[in-house]
Kinemage of the C-alpha trace (Angstrom):
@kinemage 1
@onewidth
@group {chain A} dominant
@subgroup {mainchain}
@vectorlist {calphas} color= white
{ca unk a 1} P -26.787 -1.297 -13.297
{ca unk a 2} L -23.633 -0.716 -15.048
{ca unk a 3} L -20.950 -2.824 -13.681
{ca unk a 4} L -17.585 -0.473 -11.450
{ca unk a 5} L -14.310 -1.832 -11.085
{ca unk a 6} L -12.491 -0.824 -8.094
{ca unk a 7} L -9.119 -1.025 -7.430
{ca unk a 8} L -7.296 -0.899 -3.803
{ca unk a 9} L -3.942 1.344 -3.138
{ca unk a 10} L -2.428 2.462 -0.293
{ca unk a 11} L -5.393 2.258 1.964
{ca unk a 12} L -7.898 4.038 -0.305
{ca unk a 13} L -10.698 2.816 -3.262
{ca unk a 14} L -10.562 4.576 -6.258
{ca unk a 15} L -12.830 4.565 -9.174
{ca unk a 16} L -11.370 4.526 -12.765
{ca unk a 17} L -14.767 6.678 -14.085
{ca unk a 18} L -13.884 9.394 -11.730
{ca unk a 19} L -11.056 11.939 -12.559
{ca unk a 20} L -7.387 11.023 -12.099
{ca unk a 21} L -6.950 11.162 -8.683
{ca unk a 22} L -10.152 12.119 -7.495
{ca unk a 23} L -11.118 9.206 -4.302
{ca unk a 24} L -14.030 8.138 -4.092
{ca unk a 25} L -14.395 6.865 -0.323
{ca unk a 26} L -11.415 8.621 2.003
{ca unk a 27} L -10.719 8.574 5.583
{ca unk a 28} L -13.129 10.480 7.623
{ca unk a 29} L -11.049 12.446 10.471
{ca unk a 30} L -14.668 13.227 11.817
{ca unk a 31} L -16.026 9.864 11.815
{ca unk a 32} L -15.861 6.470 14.104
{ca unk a 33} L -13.884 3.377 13.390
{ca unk a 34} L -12.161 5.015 9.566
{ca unk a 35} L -10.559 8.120 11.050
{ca unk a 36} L -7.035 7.012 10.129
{ca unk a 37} L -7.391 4.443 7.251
{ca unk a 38} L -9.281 2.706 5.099
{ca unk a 39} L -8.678 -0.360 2.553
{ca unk a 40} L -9.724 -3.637 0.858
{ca unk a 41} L -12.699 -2.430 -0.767
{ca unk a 42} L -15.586 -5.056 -2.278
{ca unk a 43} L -18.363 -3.626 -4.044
{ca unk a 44} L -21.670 -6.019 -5.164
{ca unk a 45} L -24.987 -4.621 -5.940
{ca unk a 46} L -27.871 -5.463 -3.450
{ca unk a 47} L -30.308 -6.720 -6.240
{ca unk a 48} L -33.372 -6.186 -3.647
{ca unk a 49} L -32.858 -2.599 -3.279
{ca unk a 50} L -30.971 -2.015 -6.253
{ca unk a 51} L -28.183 -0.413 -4.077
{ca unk a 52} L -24.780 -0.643 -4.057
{ca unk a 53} L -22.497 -1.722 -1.150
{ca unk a 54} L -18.983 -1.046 -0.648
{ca unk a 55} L -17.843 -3.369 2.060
{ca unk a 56} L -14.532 -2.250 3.665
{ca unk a 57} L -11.654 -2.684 6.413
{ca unk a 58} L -10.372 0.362 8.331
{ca unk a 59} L -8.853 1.550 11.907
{ca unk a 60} L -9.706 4.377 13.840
{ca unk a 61} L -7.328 6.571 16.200
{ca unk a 62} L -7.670 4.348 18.927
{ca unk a 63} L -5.893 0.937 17.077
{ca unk a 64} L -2.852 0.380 18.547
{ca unk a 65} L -0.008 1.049 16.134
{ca unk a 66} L 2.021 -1.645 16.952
{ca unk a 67} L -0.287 -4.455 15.267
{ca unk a 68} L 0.129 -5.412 12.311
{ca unk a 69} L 1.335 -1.536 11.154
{ca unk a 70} L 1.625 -2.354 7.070
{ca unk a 71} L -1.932 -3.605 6.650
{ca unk a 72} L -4.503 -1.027 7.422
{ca unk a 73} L -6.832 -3.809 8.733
{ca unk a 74} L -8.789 -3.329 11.977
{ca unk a 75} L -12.585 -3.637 11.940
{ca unk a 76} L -14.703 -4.037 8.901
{ca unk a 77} L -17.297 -1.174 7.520
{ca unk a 78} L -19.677 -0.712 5.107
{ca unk a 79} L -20.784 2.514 2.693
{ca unk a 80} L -23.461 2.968 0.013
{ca unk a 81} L -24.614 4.189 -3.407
{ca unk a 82} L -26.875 4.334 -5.597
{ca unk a 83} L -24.779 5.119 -8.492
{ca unk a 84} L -21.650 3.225 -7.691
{ca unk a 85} L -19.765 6.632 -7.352
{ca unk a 86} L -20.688 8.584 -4.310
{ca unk a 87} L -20.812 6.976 -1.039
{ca unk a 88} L -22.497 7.447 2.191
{ca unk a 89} L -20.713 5.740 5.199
{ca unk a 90} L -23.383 2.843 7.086
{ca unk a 91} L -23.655 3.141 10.633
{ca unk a 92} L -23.083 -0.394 11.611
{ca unk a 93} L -24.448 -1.548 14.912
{ca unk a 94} L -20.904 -2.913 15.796
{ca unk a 95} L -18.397 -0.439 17.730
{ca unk a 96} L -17.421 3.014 16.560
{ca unk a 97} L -20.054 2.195 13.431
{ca unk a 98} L -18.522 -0.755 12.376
{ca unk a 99} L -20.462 -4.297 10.726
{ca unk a 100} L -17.664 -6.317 11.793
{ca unk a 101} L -15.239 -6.197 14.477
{ca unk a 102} L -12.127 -8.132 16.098
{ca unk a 103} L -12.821 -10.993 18.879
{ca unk a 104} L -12.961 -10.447 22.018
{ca unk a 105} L -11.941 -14.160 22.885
{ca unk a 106} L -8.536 -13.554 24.002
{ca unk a 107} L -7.757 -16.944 21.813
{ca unk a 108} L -8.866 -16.713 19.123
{ca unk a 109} L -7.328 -16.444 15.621
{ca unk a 110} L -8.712 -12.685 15.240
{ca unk a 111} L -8.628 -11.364 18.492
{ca unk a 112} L -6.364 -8.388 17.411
{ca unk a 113} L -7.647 -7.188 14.005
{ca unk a 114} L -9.580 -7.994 11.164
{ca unk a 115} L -9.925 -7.242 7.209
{ca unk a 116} L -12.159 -8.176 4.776
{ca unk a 117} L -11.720 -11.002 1.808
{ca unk a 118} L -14.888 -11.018 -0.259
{ca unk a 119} L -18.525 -11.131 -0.082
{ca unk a 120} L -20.754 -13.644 -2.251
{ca unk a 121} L -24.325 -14.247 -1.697
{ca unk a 122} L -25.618 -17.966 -2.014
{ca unk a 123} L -29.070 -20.405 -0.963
{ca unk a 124} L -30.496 -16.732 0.984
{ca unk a 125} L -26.863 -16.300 2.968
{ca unk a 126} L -24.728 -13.806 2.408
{ca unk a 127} L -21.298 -15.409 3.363
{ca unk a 128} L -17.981 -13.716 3.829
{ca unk a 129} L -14.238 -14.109 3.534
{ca unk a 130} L -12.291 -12.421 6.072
{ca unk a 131} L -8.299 -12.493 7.996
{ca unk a 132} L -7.520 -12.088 11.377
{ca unk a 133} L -4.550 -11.673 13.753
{ca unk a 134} L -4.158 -13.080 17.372
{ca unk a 135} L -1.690 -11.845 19.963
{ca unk a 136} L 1.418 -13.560 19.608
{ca unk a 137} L 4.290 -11.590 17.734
{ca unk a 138} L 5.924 -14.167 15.430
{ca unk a 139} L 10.239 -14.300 15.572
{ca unk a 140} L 10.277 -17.986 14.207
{ca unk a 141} L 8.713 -19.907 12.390
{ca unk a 142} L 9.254 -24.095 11.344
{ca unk a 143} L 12.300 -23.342 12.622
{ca unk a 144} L 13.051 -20.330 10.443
{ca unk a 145} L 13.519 -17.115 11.574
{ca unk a 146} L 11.064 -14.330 10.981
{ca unk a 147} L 12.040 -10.980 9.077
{ca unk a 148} L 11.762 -8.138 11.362
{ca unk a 149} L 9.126 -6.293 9.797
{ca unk a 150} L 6.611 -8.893 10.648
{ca unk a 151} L 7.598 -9.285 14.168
{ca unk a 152} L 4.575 -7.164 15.204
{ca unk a 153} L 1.562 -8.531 17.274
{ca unk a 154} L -1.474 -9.411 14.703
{ca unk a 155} L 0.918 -10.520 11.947
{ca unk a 156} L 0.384 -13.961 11.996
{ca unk a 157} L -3.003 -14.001 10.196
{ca unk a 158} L -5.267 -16.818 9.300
{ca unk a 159} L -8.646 -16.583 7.086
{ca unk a 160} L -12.407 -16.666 8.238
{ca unk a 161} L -15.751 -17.411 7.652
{ca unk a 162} L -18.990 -15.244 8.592
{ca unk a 163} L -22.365 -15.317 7.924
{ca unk a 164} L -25.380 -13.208 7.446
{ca unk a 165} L -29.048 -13.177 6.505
{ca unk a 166} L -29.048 -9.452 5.671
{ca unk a 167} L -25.210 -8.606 5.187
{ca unk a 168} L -25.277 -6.411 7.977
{ca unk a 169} L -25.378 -8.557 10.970
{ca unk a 170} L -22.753 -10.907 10.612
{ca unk a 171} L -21.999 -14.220 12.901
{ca unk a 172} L -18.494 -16.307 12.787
{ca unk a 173} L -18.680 -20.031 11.232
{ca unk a 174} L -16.156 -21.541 14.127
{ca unk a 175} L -13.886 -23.389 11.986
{ca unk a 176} L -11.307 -26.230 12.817
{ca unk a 177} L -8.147 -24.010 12.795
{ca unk a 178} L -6.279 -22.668 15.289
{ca unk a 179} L -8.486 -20.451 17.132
{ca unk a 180} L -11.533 -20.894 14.979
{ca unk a 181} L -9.858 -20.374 11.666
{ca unk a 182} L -10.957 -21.611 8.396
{ca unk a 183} L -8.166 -23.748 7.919
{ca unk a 184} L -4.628 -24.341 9.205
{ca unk a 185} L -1.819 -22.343 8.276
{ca unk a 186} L 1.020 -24.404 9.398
{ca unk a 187} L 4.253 -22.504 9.389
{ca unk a 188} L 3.269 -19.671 7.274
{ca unk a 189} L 3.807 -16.028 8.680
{ca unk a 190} L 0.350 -15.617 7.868
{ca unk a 191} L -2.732 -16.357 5.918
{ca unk a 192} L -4.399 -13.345 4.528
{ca unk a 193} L -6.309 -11.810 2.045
{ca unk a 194} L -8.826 -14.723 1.193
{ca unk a 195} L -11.603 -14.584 -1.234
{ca unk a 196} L -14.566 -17.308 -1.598
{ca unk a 197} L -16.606 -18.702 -4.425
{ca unk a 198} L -19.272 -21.066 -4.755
{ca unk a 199} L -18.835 -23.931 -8.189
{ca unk a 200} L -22.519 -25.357 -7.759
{ca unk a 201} L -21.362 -27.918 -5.622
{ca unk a 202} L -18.758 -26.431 -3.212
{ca unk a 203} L -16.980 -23.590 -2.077
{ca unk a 204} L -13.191 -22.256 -2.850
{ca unk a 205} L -11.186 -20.694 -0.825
{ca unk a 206} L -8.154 -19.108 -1.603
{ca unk a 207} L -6.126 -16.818 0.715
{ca unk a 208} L -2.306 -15.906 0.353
{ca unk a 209} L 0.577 -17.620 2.315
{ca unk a 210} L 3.870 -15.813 2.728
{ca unk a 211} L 5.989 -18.216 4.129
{ca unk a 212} L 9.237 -17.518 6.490
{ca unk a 213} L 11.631 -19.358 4.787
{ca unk a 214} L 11.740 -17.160 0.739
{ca unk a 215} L 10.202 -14.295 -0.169
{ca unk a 216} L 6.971 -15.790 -2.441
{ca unk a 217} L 3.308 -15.024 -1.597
{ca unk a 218} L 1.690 -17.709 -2.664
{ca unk a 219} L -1.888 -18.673 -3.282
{ca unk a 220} L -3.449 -21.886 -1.410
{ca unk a 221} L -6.493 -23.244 -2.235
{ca unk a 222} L -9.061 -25.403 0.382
{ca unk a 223} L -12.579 -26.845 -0.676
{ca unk a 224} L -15.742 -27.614 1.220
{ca unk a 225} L -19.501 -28.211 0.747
{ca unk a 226} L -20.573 -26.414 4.408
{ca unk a 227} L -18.239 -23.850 5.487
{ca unk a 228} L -16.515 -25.525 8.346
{ca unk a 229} L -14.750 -28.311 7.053
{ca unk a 230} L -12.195 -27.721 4.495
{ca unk a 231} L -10.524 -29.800 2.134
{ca unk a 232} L -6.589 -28.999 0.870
{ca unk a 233} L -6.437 -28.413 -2.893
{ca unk a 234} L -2.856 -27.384 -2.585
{ca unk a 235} L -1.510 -24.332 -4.056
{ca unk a 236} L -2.651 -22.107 -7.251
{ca unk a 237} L -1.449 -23.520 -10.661
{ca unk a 238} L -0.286 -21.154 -13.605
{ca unk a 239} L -0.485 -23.856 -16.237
{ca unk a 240} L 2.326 -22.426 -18.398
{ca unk a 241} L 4.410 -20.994 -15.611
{ca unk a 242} L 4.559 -17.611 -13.820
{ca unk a 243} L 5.483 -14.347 -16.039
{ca unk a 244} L 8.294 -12.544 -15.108
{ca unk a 245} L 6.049 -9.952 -13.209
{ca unk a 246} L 4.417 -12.910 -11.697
{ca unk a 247} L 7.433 -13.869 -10.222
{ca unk a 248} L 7.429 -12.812 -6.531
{ca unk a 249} L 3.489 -14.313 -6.895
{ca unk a 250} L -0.399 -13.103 -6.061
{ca unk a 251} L -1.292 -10.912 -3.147
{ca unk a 252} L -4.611 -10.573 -4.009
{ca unk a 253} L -7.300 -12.065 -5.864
{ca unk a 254} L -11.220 -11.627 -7.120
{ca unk a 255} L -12.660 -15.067 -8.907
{ca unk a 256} L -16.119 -14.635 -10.543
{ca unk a 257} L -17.440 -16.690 -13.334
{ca unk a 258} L -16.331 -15.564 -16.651
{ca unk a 259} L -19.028 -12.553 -18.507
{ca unk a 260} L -17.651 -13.332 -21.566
{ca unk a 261} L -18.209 -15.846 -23.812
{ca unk a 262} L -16.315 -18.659 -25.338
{ca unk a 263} L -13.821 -18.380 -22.327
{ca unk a 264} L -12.913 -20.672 -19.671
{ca unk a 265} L -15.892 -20.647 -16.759
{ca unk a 266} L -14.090 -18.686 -13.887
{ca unk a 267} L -12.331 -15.718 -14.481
{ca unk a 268} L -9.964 -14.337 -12.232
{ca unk a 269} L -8.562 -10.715 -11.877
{ca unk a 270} L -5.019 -10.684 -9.131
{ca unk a 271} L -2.405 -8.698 -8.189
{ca unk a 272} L 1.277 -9.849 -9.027
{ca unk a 273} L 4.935 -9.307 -7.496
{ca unk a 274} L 7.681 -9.023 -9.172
{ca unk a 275} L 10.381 -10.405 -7.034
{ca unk a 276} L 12.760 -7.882 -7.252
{ca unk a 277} L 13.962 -6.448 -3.954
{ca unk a 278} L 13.686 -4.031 -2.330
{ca unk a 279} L 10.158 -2.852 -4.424
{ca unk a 280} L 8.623 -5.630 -5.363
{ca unk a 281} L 5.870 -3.635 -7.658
{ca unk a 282} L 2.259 -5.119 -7.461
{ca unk a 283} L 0.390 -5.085 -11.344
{ca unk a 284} L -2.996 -6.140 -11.855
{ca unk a 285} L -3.730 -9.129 -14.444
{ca unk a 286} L -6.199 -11.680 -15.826
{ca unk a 287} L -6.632 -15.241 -16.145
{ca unk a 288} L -9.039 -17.947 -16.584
{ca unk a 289} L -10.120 -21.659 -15.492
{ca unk a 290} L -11.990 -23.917 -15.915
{ca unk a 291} L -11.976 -25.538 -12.447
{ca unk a 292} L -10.438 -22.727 -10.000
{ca unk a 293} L -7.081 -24.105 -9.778
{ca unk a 294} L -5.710 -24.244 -12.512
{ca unk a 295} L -5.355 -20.895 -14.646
{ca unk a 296} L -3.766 -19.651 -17.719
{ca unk a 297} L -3.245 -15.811 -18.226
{ca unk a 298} L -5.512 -14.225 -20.214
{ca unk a 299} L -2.655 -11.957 -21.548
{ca unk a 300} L 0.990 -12.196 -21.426
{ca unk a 301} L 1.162 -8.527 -19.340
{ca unk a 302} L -0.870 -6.656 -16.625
{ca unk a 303} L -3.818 -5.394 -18.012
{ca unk a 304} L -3.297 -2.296 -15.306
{ca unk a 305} L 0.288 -0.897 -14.375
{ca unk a 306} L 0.949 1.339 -11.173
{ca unk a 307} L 0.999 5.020 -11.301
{ca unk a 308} L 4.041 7.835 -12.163
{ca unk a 309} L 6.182 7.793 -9.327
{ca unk a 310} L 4.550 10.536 -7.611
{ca unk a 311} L 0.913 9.985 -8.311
{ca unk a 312} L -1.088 8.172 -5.667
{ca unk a 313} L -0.543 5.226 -7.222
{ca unk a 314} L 2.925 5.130 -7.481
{ca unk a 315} L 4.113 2.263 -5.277
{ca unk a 316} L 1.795 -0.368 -6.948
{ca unk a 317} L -1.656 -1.414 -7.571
{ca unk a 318} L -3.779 -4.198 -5.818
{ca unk a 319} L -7.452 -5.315 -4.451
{ca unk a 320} L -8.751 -5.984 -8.276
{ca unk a 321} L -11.959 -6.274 -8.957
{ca unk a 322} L -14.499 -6.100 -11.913
């Protein structure tokens, strides 16, 4: 099947073989839990059908708007294709349609919201990356105090694991965070937008830290060989520096092992910041590595550049993936 890259903006999945402008998976005003948004889009082929899945987070018109309000997250969804261009929404067995929805342990890390990382399939599992808010509403932080914009319940975020025999019915991995995260945070704001990958021997996990104290989203990196205790690795490495459009840092992130040959082993498609306020426009660029923490750009610029400032695209560009 031929491979489709989709890339995430503004809450909706578009597909660059489609027409300018023409979405491929909307919200659905007559449908369950996506009648107000949709975003964070991973598509894999199911190699026993031969089917593709789009695997997605969304909110429907009863999410409270005062959680989290920027990210769109909420329960997690799933659609499918067999061409990779027109979907049909899955009518997941969780509320409102959903595959994946938030706790309803009043303590733990996701109790709020969720949103999807990535999906990767490995020894019969099918394992997934996800974020999720709890209830408290952050104001400070390490002893630094929080911006107001992210002093909304369901802001501070931290990543999960789940697991699933069929990628449809999905169980947590209780993890030794706070609240049955993945991993601790510490004083970060939050800990979002993860994506997993398995070396041979272990799993990566990377998710993005914005911490309280200057504006940089930065990438952190945690190891393990069984999906509950995680290792530290410390933060993403750009072995020749950030570009200037790298500069604010990553947001998001897809790591796969690299198609093409003579390269590195893992490539990595990611969407920078520029740190230039108030804007701070997201491009979407490659890089490689040959051990998943330490990259080098494939090119000096972004390999894709946000829309004209009136297209749908306009703001920025994010949620890369090939």
């Amino acid at each position: 099947m031929a491979a489709l890259g989709s890339v995430l903006f503004a809450g909706r999945a578009f597909a660059s073989q489609v027409d300018n402008d023409v979405f491929i998976l909307g919200t659905c005003p007559d449908c369950l839990c996506d009648e107000t948004k949709v975003g964070g889009p991973f598509v894999m082929c199911d190699e026993d059908t031969q089917t593709w899945r789009m695997y997605y987070y969304c909110r429907d018109s009863f999410f409270p708007k005062k959680v989290a309000p920027a990210f769109g997250t909420g329960s997690i969804a799933m659609a499918t294709s067999s061409d990779g261009i027109h979907w049909d929404r899955y009518d997941g067995a969780a509320t409102r349609g959903a595959l994946f929805t938030a706790s309803s342990d009043e303590n733990a890390f996701d109790h709020t919201h969720v949103g999807l990382g990535n999906i990767i399939r490995n020894d019969g599992q099918w394992i997934m990356s996800y974020f999720g808010g709890d209830t408290s509403i952050p104001t400070e932080l390490g002893g630094h105090p929080i911006a107001e914009g992210y002093q909304y319940k369901g802001y501070r975020c931290r990543p999960g694991i789940a697991v699933s025999d069929d990628g449809l019915s999905w169980r947590r991995i209780i993890g030794n965070g706070p609240g049955g995260a993945a991993v601790d945070i510490g004083d970060a704001i939050y800990g979002a937008f993860p994506s997993i990958v398995f070396t041979g021997e272990e799993y990566l996990l990377y998710y993005t830290s914005l911490s309280p104290k200057y504006i940089y989203w930065d990438t952190r990196v945690f190891s393990s060989t069984d999906l509950v205790n995680w290792t530290d690795r410390g933060s993403l490495n750009w072995e020749r520096g950030a570009l200037a459009w790298q500069s604010g840092g990553m947001v998001t992130r897809n790591v796969q092992r690299n198609p093409f040959p003579g390269g590195r082993k893992w490539m990595m498609s990611f969407a920078a910041l520029d740190a230039y306020y108030p804007r701070y426009i997201r491009r979407i660029g490659i890089a490689e590595s040959d051990d998943g923490i330490n990259w080098t750009q494939t090119y000096d610029d972004p390999i894709f550049f946000p829309g004209e400032v009136n297209r749908w695209d306009g703001g920025g560009t994010a949620y890369p993936q090939i």
